[in-house]
C-alpha positions as CSV (number, residue, x, y, z in Angstrom):
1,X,69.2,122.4,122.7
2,X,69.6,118.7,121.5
3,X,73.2,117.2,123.2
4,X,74.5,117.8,119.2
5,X,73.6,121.3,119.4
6,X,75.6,121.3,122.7
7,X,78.7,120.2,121.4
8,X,78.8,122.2,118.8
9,X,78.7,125.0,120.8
10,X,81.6,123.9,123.1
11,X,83.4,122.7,119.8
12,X,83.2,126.1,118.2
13,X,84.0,127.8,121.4
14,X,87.1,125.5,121.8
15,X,88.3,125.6,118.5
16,X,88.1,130.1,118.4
17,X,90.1,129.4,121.9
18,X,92.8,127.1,120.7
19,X,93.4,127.1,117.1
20,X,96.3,129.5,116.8
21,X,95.7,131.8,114.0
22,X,98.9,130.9,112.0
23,X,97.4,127.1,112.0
24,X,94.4,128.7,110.3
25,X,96.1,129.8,106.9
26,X,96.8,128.3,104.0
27,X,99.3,125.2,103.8
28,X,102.3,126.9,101.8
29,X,104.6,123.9,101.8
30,X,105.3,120.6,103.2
31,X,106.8,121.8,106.0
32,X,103.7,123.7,107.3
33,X,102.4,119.3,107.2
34,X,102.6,118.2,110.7
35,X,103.3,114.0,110.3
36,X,104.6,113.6,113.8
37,X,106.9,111.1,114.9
38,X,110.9,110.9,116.5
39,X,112.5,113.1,114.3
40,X,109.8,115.6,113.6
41,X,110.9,119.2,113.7
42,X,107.9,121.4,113.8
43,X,107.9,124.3,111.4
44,X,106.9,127.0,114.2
45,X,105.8,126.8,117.8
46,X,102.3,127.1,116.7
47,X,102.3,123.8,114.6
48,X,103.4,121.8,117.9
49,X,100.6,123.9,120.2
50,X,97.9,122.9,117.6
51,X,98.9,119.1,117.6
52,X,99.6,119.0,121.0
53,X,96.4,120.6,122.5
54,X,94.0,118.5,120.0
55,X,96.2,114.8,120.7
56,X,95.3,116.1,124.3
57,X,91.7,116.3,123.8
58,X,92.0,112.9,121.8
59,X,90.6,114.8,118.4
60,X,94.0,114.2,116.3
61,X,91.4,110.7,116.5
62,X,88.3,111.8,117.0
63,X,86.2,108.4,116.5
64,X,88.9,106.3,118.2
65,X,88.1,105.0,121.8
66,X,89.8,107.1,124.2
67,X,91.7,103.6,125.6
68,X,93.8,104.4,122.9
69,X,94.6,108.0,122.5
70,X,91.3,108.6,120.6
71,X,88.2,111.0,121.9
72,X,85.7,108.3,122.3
73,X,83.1,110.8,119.6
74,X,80.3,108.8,117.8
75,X,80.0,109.6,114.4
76,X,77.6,112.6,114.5
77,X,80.2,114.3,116.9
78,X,82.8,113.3,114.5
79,X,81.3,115.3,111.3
80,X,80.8,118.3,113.9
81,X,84.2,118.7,114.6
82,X,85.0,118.7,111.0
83,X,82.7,121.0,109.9
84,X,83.6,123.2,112.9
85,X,87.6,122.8,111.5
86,X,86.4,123.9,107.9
87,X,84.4,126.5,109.2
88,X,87.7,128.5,110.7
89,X,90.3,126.9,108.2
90,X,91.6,124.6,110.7
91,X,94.9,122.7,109.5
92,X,94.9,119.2,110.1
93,X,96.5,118.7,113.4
94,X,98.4,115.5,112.1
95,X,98.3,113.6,109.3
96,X,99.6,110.3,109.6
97,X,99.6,106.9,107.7
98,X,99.2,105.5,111.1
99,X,95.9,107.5,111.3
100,X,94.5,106.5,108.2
101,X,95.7,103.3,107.3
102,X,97.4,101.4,110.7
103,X,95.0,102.6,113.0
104,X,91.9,100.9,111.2
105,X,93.7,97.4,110.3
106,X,94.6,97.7,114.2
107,X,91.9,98.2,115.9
108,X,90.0,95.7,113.6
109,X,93.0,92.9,113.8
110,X,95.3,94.0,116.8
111,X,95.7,92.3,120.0
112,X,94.9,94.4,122.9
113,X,98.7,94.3,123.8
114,X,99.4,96.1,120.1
115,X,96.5,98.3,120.4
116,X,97.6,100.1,123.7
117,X,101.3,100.5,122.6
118,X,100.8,101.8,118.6
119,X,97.8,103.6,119.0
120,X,98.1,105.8,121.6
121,X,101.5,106.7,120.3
122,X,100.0,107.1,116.6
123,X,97.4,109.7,117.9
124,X,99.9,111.6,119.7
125,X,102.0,112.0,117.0
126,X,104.7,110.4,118.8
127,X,105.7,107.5,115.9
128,X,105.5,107.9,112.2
129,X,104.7,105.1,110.0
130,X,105.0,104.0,106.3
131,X,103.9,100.5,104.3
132,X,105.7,97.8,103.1
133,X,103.0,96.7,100.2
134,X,104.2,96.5,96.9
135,X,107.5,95.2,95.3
136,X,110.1,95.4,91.9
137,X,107.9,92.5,91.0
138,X,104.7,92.5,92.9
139,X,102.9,95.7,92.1
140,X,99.4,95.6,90.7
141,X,99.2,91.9,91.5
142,X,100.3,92.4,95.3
143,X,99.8,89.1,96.3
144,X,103.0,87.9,94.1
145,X,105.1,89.6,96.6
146,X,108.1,87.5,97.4
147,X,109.9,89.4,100.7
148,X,110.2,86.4,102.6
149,X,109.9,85.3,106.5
150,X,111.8,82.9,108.0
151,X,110.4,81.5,111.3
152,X,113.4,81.4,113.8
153,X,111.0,80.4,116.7
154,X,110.0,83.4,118.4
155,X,110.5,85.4,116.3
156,X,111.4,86.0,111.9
157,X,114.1,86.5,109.9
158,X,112.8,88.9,107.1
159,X,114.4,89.4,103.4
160,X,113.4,91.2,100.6
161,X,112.8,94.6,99.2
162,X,110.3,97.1,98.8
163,X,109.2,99.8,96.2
164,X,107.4,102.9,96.7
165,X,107.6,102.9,100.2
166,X,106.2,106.9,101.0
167,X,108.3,108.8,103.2
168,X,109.9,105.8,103.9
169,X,113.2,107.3,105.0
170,X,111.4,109.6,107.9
171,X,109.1,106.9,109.2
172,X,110.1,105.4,112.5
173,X,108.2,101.9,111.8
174,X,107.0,100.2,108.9
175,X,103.9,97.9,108.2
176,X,105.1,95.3,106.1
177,X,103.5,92.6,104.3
178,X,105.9,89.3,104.0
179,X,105.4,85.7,102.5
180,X,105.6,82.8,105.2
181,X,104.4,80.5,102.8
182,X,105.3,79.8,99.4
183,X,102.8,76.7,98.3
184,X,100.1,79.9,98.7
185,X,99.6,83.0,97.0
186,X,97.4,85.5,99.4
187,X,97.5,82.1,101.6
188,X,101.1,82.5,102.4
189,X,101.0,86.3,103.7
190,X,101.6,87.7,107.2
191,X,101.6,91.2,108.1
192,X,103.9,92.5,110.6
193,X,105.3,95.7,112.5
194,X,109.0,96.6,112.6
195,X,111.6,99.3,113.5
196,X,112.6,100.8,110.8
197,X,116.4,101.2,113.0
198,X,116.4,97.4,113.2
199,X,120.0,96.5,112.1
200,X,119.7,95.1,108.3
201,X,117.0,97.8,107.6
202,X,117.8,100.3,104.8
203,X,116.5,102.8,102.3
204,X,117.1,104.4,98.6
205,X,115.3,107.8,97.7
206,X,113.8,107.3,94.1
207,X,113.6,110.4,92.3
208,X,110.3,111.9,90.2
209,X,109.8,113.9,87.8
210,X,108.8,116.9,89.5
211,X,112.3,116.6,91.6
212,X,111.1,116.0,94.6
213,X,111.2,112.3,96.4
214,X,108.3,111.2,99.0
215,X,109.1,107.5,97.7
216,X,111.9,105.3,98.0
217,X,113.3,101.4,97.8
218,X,113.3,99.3,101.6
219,X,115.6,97.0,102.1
220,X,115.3,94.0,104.5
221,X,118.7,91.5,104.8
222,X,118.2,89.4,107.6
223,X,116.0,92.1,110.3
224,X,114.9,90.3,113.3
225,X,111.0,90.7,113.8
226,X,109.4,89.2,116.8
227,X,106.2,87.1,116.4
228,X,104.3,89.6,119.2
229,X,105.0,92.0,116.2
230,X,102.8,90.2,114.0
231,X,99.0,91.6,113.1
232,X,96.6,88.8,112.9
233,X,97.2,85.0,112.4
234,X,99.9,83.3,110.5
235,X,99.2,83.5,106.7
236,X,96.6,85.8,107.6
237,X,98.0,88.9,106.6
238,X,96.3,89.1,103.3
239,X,92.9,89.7,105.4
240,X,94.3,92.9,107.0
241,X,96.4,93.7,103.8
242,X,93.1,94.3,101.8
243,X,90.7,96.2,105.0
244,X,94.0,98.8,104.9
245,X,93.8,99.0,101.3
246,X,90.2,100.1,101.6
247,X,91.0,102.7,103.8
248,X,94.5,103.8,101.8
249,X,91.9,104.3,98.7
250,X,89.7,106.9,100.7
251,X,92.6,108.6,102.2
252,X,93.7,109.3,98.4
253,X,90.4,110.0,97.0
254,X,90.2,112.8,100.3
255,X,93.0,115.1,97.5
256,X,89.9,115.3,95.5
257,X,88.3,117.2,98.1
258,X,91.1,120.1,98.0
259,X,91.8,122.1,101.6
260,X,90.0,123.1,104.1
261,X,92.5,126.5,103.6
262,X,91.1,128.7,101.0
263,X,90.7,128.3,97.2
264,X,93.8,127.9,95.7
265,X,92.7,127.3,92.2
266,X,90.2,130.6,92.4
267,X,92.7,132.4,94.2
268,X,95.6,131.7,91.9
269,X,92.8,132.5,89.1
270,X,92.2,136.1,90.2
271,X,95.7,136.6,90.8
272,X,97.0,135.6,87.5
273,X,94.4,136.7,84.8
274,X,92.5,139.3,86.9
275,X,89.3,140.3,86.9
276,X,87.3,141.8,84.0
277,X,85.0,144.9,84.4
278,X,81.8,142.4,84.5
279,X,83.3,141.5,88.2
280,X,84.3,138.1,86.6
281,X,86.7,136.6,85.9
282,X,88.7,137.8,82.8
283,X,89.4,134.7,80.9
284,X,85.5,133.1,79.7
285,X,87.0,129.7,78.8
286,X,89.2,128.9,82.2
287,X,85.8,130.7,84.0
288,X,84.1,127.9,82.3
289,X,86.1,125.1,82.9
290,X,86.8,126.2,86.5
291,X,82.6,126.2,87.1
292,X,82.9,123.1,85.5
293,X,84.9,121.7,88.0
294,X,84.0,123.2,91.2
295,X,80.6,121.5,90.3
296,X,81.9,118.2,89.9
297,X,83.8,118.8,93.4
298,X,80.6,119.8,95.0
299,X,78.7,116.9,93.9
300,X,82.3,114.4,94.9
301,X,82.2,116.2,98.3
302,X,78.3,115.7,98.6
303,X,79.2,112.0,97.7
304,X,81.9,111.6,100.3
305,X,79.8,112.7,103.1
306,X,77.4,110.2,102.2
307,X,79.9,107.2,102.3
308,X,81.4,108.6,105.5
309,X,78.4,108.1,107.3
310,X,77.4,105.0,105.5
311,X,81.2,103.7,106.2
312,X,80.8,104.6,110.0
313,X,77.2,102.9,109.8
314,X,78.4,99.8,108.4
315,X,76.3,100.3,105.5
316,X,79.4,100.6,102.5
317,X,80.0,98.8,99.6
318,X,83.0,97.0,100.1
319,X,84.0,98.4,96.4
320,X,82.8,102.1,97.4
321,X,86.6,103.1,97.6
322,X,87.8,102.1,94.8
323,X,84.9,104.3,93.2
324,X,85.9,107.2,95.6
325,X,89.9,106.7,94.8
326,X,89.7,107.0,91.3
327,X,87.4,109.9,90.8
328,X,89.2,111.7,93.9
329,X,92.2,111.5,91.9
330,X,90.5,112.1,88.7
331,X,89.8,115.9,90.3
332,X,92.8,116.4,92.0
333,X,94.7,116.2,88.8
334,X,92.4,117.9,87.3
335,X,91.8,121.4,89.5
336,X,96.2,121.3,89.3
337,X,96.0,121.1,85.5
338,X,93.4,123.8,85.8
339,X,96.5,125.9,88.5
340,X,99.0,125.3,85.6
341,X,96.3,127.0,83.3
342,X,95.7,129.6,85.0
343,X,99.5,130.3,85.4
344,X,100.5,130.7,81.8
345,X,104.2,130.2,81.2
346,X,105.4,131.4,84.4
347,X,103.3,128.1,86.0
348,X,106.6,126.3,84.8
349,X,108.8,128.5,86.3
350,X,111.1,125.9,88.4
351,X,113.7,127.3,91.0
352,X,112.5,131.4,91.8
353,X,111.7,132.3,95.5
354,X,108.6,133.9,93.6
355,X,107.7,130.2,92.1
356,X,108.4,129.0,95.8
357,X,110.7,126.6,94.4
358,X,108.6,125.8,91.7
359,X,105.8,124.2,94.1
360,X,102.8,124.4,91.9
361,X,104.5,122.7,89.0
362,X,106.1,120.1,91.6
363,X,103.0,119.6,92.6
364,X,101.1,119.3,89.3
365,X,103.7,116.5,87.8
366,X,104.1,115.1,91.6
367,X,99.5,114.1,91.1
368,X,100.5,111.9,88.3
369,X,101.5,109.5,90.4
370,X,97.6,109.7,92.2
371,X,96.9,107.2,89.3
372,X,99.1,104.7,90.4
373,X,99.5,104.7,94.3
374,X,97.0,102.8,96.1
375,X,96.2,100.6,93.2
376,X,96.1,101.8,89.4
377,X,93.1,103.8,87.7
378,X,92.5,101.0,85.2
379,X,92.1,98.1,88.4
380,X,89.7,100.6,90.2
381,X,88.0,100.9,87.3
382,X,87.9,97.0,87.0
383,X,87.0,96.5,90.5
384,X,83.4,99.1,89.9
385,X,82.7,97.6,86.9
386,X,82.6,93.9,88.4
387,X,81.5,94.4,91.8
388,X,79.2,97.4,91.7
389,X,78.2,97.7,88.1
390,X,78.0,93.8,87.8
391,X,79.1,93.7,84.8
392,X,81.0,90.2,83.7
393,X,84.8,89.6,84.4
């Protein structure tokens, strides 16, 4: 056996050991989402045990260097222990913005001193974070931003306000980007790291359509940040502002991939038209489009594997996830139109324990937004077209 084969073998064995069944079924609600941090309150014992035991091991981070929580795998080890996950249905142990958007810009930017204190308690699940990007005025064009840093010698005195801030009401910290210049557009931006308890910190649910709020508004009067809380150099911030963005975009183009739980389109499928006496199922046109798209999420998945490993190589196009975030979203709003199909009328249904509150039709108006977050279909589109297609501006 080849040392791959090996850990493999330990993997699965690990995994059958310490995956509690219950973290093996299908995600039914948010609550069965473990996002860690100070006020986390775990949905059942098992949630906690399954986070717990795989932050232990390091593999809530697999590829990060164990110095910082992480478990030290190359990238070949990494895909194993993926493919071992999907192979038993494995929940994610944590999902985290400061797993797939902090931790990167950290590690590439951070000082050793940041590195050791976030990190470690990012892959733990001990601090939950959300972003401080975009603004009432500064939303497709970013760098417009105008929440404002005053230096006050060791430290700033940050104003302003923020929009679309995800979750921003259970984070615990916030990575925020602010203007300490104003004679520079991206020039003038620093990225920095603060409380989100920090006296003159506050936040405003905004309600969706679907009735159901992950986003809200931040406001910053007068919050005290100090300078060691700052990522890179002065002014700099627009550097590490654009490597997160990169790795925002593939975390959304990930919904195209669906769960590692089950089928839920198929499943709902069979459950609401049936089967016909062909052993398929009964509706020919949903069968159809439903073969349609689980082709075109084979060949997205097939895709994404690729620029994985070319990503972990060093081998991606710097414009490979904007490509990746709009056709990810692209199928994610696609196979929940096709869940809405398959539903009928009852789909809609809003309120009924039976509906579970409604979740699939929450859910369904809640992708809409997919096309928006992380930068807009139509500048993903533009950023292909000029940097991978090169096509003129």
């Amino acid at each position: 056996m080849t040392d791959l084969d090996t850990f493999r073998t330990e993997t699965r064995a690990w995994l059958a050991e310490n995956c509690p069944p219950e973290m093996r079924e299908p995600v039914r609600s948010d609550a069965d989402i473990c996002w860690g941090g100070r006020n986390f309150k775990p949905s059942s014992p098992a949630q906690k045990d399954w986070m717990d035991r795989m932050a232990a091991r390091g593999w809530t981070v697999p590829d990060w260097p164990r110095a910082y929580g992480g478990g030290g795998l190359s990238p070949a080890e990494t895909k194993i222990l993926r493919e071992e996950m999907a192979a038993i249905k494995a929940r994610n142990p944590l999902n985290s913005f400061g797993i797939s958007m902090l931790g990167p810009a950290l590690l590439k930017y951070g000082t050793e001193e940041q590195k050791l204190d976030h990190l470690t308690k990012i892959a733990r699940g001990e601090i939950r974070w959300c972003q401080g990007y975009s603004e009432p005025n500064a939303g497709s064009d970013l760098a417009s931003l105008a929440a404002s840093a005053e230096d006050a010698g060791d430290h700033y005195i940050v104003n302003g306000q923020k929009v679309w801030t995800s979750y921003a009401d259970k984070a615990d910290w916030i990575f925020c980007l602010v203007r300490t210049d104003k004679t520079s557009k991206q020039g003038g931006i620093s990225f920095v790291l603060f409380d989100m308890t920090s006296p003159g910190v506050s936040t405003k649910p905004i309600l969706l359509i679907s009735g159901y709020s992950p986003f809200c508004e931040t406001f910053m009067d007068n919050v005290k940040v100090p300078k060691n809380q700052r990522v890179h150099d002065e002014n700099k911030g627009w550097d590490v502002a654009k490597y997160l963005l990169g790795h925002e975009r593939e975390m959304i183009s990930g919904m195209g991939l669906g769960t590692a739980s089950g089928n839920p389109l198929i499943d709902g499928a069979i459950a609401t038209i049936g089967i016909g006496p062909d052993g398929r199922l009964a509706d020919p046109l949903l069968r159809a489009q439903i073969a349609t798209f689980e082709v075109r999420a084979s060949a997205f998945r097939a895709m994404s594997e690729r620029f994985i490993d070319e990503l972990k190589a060093g081998r991606a196009h710097p414009a490979q996830p904007s490509m990746m975030k709009y056709y990810g979203t692209e199928l994610n709003k696609s196979r929940h139109e096709l869940m809405m199909a398959a539903g009928g009328a009852d789909a809609l249904e809003w309120e009924s324990v039976a509906s579970n509150g409604g979740a699939g039709a929450r859910a369904w108006l809640r992708t809409k937004a997919n096309s928006i977050e992380g930068g807009t279909s139509e500048i993903q589109l533009n950023i292909v077209a000029k940097r991978i297609l090169d096509l003129p501006a």
